[in-house]
C-alpha positions as CSV (number, residue, x, y, z in Angstrom):
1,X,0.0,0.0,0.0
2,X,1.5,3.1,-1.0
3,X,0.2,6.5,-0.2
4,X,0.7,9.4,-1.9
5,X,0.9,12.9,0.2
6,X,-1.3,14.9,-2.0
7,X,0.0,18.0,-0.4
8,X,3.8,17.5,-1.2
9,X,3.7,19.3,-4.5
10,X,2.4,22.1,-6.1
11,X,1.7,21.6,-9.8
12,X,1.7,24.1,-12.8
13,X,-0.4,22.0,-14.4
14,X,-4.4,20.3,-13.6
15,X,-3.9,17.4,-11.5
16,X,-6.6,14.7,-11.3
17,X,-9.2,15.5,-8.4
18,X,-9.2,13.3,-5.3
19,X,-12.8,12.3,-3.8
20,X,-13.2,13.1,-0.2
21,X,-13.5,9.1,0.8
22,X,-13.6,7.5,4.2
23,X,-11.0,8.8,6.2
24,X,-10.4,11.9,4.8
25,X,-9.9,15.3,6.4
26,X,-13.1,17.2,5.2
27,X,-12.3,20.6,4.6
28,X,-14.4,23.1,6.1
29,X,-17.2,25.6,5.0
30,X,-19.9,27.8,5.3
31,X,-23.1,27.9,3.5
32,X,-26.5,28.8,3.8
33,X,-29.6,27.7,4.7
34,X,-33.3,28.6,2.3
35,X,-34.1,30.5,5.8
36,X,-31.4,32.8,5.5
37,X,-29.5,31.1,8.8
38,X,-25.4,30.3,8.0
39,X,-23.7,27.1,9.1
40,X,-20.3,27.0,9.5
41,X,-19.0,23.0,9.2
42,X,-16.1,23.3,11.9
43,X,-18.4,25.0,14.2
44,X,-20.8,22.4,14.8
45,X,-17.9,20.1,14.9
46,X,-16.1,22.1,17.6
47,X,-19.0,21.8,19.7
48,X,-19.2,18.4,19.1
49,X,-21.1,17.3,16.4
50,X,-21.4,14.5,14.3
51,X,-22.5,16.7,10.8
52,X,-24.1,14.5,8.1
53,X,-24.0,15.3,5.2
54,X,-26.8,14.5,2.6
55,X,-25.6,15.3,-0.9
56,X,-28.8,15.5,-3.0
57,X,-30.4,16.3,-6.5
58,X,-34.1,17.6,-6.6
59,X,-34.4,15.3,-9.8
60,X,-32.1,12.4,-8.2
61,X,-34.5,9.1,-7.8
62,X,-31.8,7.9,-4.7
63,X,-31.6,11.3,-2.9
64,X,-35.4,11.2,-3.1
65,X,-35.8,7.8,-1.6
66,X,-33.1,8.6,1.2
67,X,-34.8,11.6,2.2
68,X,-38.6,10.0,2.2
69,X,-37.3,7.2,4.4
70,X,-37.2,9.7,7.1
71,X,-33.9,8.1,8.1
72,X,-32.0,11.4,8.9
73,X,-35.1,12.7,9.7
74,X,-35.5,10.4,13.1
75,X,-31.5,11.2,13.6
76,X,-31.8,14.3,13.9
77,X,-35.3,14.4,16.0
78,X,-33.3,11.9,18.6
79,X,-30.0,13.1,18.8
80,X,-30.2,16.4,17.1
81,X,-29.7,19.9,18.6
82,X,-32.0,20.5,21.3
83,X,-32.3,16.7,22.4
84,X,-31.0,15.3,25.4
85,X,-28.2,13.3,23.7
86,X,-27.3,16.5,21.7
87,X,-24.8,14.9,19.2
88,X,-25.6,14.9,15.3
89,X,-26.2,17.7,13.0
90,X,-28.1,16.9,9.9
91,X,-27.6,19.7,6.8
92,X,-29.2,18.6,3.3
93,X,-27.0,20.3,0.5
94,X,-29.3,20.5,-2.8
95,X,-26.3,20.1,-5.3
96,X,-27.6,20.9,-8.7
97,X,-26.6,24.8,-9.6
98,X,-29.5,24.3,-12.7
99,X,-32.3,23.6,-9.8
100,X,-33.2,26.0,-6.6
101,X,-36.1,26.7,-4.8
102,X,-38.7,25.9,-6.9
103,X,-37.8,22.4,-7.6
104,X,-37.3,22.4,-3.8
105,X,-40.8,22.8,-2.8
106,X,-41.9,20.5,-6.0
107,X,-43.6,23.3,-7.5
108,X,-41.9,23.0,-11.2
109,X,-38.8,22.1,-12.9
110,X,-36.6,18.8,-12.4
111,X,-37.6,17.7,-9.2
112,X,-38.7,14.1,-7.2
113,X,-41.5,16.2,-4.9
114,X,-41.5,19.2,-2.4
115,X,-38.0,18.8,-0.2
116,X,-39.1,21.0,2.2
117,X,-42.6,20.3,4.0
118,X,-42.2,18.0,7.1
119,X,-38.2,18.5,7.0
120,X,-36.2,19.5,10.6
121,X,-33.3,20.5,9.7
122,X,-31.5,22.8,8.0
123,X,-31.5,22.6,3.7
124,X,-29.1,24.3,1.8
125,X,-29.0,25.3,-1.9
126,X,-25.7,25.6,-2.7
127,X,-23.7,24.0,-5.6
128,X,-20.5,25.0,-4.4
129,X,-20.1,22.0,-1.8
130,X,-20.3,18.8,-3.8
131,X,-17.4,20.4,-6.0
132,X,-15.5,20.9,-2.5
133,X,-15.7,17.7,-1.2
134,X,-15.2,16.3,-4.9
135,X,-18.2,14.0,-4.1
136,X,-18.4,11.5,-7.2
137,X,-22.2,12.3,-7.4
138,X,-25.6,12.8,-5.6
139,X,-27.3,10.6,-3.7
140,X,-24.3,10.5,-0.7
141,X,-24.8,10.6,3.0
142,X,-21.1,11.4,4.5
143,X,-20.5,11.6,8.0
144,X,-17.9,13.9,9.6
145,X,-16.1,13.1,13.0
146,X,-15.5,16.1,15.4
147,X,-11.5,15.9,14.5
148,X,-12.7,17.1,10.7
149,X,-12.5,12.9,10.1
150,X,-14.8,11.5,7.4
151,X,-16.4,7.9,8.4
152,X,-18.8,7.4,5.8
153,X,-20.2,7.9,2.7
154,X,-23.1,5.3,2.4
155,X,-26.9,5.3,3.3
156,X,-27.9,3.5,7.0
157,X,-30.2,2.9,9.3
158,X,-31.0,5.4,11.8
159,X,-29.1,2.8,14.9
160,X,-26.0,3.0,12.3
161,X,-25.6,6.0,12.0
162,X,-25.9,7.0,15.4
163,X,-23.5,4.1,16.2
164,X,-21.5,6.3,13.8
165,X,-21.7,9.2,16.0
166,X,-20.7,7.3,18.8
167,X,-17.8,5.9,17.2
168,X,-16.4,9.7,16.9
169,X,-16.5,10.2,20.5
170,X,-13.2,8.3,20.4
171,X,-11.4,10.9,18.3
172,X,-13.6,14.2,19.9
173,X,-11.3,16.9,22.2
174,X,-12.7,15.6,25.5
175,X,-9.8,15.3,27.4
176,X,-6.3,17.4,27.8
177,X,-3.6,14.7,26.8
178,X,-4.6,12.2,23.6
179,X,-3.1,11.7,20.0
180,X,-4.5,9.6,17.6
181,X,-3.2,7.6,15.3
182,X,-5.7,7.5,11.2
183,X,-5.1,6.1,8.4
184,X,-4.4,8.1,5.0
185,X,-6.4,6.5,2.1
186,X,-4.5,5.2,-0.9
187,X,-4.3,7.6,-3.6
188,X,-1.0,6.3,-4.8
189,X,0.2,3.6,-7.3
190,X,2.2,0.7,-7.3
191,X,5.9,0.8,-8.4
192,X,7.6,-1.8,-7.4
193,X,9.5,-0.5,-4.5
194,X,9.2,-1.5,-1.1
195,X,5.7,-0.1,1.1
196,X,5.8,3.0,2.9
197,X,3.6,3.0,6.1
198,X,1.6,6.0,6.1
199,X,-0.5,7.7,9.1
200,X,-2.1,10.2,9.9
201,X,-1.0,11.8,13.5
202,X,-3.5,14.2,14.8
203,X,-3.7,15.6,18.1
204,X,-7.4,15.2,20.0
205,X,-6.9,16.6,23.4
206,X,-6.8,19.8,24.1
207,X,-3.4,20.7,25.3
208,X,-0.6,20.9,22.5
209,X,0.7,17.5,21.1
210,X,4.5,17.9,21.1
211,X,6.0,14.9,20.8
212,X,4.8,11.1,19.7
213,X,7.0,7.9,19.1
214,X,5.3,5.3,17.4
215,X,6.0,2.0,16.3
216,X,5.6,-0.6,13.5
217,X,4.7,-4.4,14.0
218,X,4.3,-6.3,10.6
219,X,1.8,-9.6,10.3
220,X,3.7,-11.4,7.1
221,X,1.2,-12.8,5.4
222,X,-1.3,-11.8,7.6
223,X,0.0,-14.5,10.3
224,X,-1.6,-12.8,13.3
225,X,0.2,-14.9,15.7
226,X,3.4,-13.7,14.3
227,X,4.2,-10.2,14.9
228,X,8.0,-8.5,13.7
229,X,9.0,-4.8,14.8
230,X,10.2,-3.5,11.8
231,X,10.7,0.2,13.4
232,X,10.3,3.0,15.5
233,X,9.6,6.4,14.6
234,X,10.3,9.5,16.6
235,X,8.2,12.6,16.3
236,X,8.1,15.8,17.9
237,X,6.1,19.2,16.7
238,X,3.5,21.3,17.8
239,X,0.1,19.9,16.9
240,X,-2.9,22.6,18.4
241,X,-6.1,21.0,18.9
242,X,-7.6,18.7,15.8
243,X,-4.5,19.7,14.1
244,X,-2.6,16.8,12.0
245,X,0.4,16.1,10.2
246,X,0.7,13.2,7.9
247,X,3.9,11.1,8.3
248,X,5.3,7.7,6.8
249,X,6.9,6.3,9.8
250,X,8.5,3.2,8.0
251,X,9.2,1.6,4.8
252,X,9.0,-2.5,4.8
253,X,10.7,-4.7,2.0
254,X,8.1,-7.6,2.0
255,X,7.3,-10.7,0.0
256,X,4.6,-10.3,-2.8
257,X,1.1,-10.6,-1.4
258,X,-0.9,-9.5,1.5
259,X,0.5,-8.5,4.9
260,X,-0.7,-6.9,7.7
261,X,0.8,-3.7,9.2
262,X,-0.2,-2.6,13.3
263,X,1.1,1.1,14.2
264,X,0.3,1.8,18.0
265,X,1.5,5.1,20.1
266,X,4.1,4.3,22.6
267,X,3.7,7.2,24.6
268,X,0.5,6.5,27.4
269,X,-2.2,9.2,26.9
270,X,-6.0,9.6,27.8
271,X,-7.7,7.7,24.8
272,X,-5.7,4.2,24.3
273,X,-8.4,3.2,21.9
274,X,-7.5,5.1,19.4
275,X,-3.6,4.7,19.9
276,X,-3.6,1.5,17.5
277,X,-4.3,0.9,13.6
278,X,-4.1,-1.7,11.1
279,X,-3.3,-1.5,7.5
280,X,-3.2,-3.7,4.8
281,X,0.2,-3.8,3.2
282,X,1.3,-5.0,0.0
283,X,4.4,-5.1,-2.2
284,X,4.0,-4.3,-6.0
285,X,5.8,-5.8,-8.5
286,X,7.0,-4.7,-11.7
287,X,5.6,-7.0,-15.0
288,X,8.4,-6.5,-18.0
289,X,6.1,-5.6,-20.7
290,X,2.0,-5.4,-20.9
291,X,1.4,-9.7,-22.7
292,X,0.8,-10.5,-19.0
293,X,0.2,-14.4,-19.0
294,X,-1.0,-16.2,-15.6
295,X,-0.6,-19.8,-14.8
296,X,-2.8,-21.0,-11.8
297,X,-2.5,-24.7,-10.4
298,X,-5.7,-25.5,-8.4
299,X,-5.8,-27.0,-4.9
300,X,-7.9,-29.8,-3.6
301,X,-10.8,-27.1,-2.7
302,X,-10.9,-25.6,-6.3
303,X,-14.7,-24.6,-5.9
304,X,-13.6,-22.6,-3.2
305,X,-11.7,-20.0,-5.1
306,X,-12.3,-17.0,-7.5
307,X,-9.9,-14.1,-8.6
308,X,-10.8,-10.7,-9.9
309,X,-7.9,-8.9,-12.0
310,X,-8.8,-4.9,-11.6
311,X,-6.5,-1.7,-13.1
312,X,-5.4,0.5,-9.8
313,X,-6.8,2.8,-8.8
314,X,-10.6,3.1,-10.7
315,X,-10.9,-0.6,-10.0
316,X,-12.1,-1.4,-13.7
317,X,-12.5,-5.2,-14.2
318,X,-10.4,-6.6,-16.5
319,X,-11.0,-10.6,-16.2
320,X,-12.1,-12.7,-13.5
321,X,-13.4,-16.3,-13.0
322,X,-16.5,-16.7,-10.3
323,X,-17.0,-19.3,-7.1
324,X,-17.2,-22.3,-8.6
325,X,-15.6,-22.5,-11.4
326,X,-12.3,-24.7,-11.2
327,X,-12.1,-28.4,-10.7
328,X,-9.4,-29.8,-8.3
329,X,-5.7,-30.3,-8.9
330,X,-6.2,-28.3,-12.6
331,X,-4.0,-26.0,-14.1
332,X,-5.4,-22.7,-16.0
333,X,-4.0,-20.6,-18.4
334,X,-5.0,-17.0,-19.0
335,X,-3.0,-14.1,-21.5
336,X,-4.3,-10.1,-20.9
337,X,-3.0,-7.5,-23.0
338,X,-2.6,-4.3,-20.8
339,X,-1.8,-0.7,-20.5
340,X,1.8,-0.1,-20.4
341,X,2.9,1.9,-17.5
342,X,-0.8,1.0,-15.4
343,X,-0.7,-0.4,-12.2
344,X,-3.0,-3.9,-11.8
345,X,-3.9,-6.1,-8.9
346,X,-4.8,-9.6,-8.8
347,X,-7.5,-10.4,-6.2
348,X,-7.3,-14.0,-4.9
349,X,-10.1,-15.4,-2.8
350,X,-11.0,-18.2,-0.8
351,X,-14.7,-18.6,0.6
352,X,-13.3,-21.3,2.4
353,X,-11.0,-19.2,4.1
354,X,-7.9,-21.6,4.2
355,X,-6.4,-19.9,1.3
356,X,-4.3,-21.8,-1.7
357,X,-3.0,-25.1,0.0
358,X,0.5,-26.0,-1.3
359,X,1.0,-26.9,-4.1
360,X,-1.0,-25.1,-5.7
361,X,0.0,-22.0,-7.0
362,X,-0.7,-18.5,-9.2
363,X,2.8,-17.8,-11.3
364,X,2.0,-14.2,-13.3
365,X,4.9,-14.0,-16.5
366,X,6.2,-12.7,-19.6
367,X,7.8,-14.1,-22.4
368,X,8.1,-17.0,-19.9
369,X,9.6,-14.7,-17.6
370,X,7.7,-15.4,-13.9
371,X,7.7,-11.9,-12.0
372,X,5.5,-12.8,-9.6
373,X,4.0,-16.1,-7.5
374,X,2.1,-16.5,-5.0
375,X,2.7,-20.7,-3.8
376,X,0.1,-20.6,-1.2
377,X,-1.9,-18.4,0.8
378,X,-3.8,-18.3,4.9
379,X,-7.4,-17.2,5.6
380,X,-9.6,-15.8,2.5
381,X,-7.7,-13.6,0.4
382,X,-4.6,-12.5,-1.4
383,X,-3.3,-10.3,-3.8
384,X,-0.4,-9.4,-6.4
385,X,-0.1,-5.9,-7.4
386,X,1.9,-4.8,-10.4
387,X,2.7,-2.3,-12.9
388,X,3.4,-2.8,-16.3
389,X,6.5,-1.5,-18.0
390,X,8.0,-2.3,-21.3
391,X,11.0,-0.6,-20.3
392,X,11.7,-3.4,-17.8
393,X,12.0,-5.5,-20.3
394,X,14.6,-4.0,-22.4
395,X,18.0,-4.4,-21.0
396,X,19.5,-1.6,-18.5
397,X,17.9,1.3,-18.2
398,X,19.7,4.4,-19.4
399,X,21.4,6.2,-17.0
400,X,19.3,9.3,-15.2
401,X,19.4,12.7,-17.2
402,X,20.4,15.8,-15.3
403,X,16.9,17.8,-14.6
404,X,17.2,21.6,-14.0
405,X,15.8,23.3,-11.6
406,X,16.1,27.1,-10.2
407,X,16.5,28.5,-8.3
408,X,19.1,26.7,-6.6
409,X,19.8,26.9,-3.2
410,X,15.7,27.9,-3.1
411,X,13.7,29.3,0.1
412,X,10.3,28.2,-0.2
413,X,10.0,26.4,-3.7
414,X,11.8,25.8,-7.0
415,X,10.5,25.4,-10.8
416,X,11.5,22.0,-12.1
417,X,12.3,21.4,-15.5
418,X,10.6,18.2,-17.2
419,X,10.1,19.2,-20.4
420,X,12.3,16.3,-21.9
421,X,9.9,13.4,-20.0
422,X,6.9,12.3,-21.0
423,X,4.0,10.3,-19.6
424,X,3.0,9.7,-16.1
425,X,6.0,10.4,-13.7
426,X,7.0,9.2,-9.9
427,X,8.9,11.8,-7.8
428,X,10.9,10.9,-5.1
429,X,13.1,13.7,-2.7
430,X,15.7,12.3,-0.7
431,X,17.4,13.5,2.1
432,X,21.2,13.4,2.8
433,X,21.3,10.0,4.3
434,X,19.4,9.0,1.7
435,X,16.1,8.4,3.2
436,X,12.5,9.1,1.2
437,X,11.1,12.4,2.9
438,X,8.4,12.8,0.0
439,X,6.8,10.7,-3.2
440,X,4.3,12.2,-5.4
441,X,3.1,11.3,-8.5
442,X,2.3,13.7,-11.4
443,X,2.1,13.9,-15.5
444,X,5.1,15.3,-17.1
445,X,4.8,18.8,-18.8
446,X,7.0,21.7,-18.8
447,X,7.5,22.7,-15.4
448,X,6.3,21.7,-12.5
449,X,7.0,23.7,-8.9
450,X,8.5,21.9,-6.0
451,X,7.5,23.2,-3.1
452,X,9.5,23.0,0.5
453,X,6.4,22.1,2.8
454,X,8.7,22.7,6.2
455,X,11.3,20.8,5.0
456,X,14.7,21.5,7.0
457,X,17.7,22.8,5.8
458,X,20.1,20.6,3.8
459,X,21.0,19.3,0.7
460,X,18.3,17.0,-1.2
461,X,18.1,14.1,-4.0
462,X,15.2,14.8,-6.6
463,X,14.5,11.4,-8.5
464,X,12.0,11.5,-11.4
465,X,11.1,8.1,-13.3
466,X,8.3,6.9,-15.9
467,X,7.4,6.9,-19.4
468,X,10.9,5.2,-20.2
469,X,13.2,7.5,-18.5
470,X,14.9,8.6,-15.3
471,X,16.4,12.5,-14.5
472,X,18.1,13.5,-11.1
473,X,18.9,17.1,-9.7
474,X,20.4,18.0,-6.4
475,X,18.8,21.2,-4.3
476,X,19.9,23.0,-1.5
477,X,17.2,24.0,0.5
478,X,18.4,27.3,2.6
């Protein structure tokens, strides 16, 4: 699992939009209501608040049907302002700038029915907020923590959600001393290099978080009864309240295939609940050319297994064979023809949940060429990740170019030169000892400005790769 720190670079040019998912820091804003009355997100989640949000068309059929199930509407008349539990904030945002108050109260225009008779809270008209949250349409019901936190983005029961709600009283300001430790969503892509472990370190107590040390455990192959300290990472800072910084406290070499990673908070605070997380983690490799060909020898529980191959990170489905399908002891054959320089995973599963018994086996390849196995597998699923890249196939790659950049030794930021690459490019800045301090991904064009981000001092490593070639620069950051 690789995550990529959106925030690490500023580009010259569009970048592709990220949806606020589950997990996500929501930002904040201010709108208002058809009554003339403003609502300020943070607000209601400074005083505590769970704030969902129902993203909604007048003409949507699914926004209509949430809000006639009266579903929010017995959320908010339970725990709503004014109630003795006093916890959840309910704010429908009408998200169609082409629809408005007519189609509101189902007088004309594109609309399901009147939005507005028999409705307790608040409704908004106001296109701006689905394009702020980069929702990926109408018909969404997200959820926002107190600590700015989204936890969901589906429709519940009213007991759900307010389970929900209680769920975010673990990462709510309640007490002086208490860090958490969140997990970033994956926005990244595989490339064949070891995982990173990514958090999220945010401070929810109400005295300043100035220091943190947290450590790494690793599950191989999701053995549960196995754990290995990888590493220990040191922090120290000044987080105010709700305030966060995103880290990547370690970077694992493992085995293809699905592992587990635990990160826990050594330090003792007011909220151990939340001082533990796990991740999935997975290494990627890297196939030699896009003629993938897989070769999959069956175990004695064939009927137990299916696979799904999917392209990273839409989740497109490119082939995949349902429960029930294989007979035992068989070997299969299958030959895709991919995108070049597109990142893949191979979903294993096992409805039995005892996995691939030896020796049974999935063996991906090119030109005969195996670059990835998996022999066997535990429990009910496993995966092989992978990128494609003809270059990988071709001999030695040619040696890094020499990218310009200036100015150099830069303050704040620094124009970078790629006007001789092409395609979809990694970025990697290394420090002087040679440790990864930052990764981003971004499309090559003609410049592209490198920001600082609190960066310290020193002399840094700027490594660009993709679309079949490799440049280097060195900048002094004053």
């Amino acid at each position: 699992m690789r995550t990529t720190i959106a925030l690490a670079l500023l580009l010259s040019t569009a970048t592709q939009a990220q949806h606020n998912w589950q997990w996500d820091i929501c930002p904040d804003f201010t709108v208002t209501d058809i009554n003339g009355n403003s609502h300020n997100l943070y607000s209601y989640l400074d005083q505590g608040y769970t704030v969902y949000l129902d993203i909604a068309a007048t003409w949507c059929i699914t926004c209509w049907e949430i809000h006639t199930s009266e579903t929010l509407d017995s959320l908010y008349l339970l725990y709503g302002p004014g109630t003795p539990e006093n916890k959840v904030m309910v704010l429908l945002i009408e998200s169609d700038a082409n629809t408005g108050l007519n189609e509101l109260q189902g007088i004309s225009g594109a609309t399901q029915g009147d939005w507005i008779t028999g409705t307790p809270y608040p409704i908004i008209d106001d296109a701006s907020v689905i394009s702020l949250l980069q929702c990926p349409g109408y018909g969404h019901v997200h959820a926002i923590c107190p600590n700015r936190q989204v936890i969901g983005g589906w429709q519940y029961t009213t007991a759900q959600m307010w389970q929900d709600a209680q769920y975010c009283a673990m990462y709510t300001a309640t007490t002086q001393n208490d860090a958490t430790l969140s997990y970033i969503p994956d926005h990244g892509i595989c490339d064949g290099s070891a995982p990173q472990i990514n958090i999220r370190l945010q401070n929810t107590g109400t005295n300043t978080l100035s220091s943190a040390a947290i450590e790494t455990t690793v599950h191989y192959h999701q053995d549960q009864t196995n754990a290995t300290a990888v590493d220990t990472f040191f922090w120290s800072g000044a987080l105010a309240t709700y305030a966060y910084e995103e880290l990547t406290v370690a970077q694992v070499p493992v085995d293809i295939g699905l592992h587990t990673a635990g990160i826990r908070l050594l330090d003792p605070d007011d909220k151990p609940q939340n001082d533990l997380i796990h991740q999935g983690l997975s290494s990627s490799a890297v196939a030699p050319g896009t003629t993938v060909n897989m070769e999959f020898l069956t175990d004695n529980d064939a009927e137990q297994t299916f696979w799904s191959l999917r392209r990273f990170p839409d989740a497109m489905v490119i082939d995949e064979v349902a429960l029930g399908a294989y007979a035992d002891n068989t070997t299969y054959q299958y030959t895709w023809q991919l995108d070049n320089n597109t990142c893949h995973y191979l979903l294993l599963q096992d409805m039995g949940g005892n996995g691939l018994a030896d020796p049974a086996y999935v063996k991906l390849s090119v030109n005969g060429t195996v670059f990835a196995d998996i022999q066997d597998f535990l429990f009910n699923a496993d995966q092989i990740e992978f990128l494609t890249d003809v270059q990988a196939g071709v001999g030695e790659a040619p040696p890094p170019t020499t990218l310009l950049l200036a100015p150099n030794p830069m303050d704040e930021q620094t124009v970078l030169d790629l006007s001789g690459m092409e395609g979809r490019l990694l970025l990697r800045l290394m420090d002087a000892a040679g440790r990864l301090v930052r990764k981003e991904t971004l499309m090559a064009g003609s410049t592209v400005v490198l920001a600082r981000n609190g960066l310290a001092a020193g002399c840094y490593t700027v490594l660009v790769s993709g679309g079949g070639s490799a440049g280097r620069a060195q900048v002094v950051m004053r």
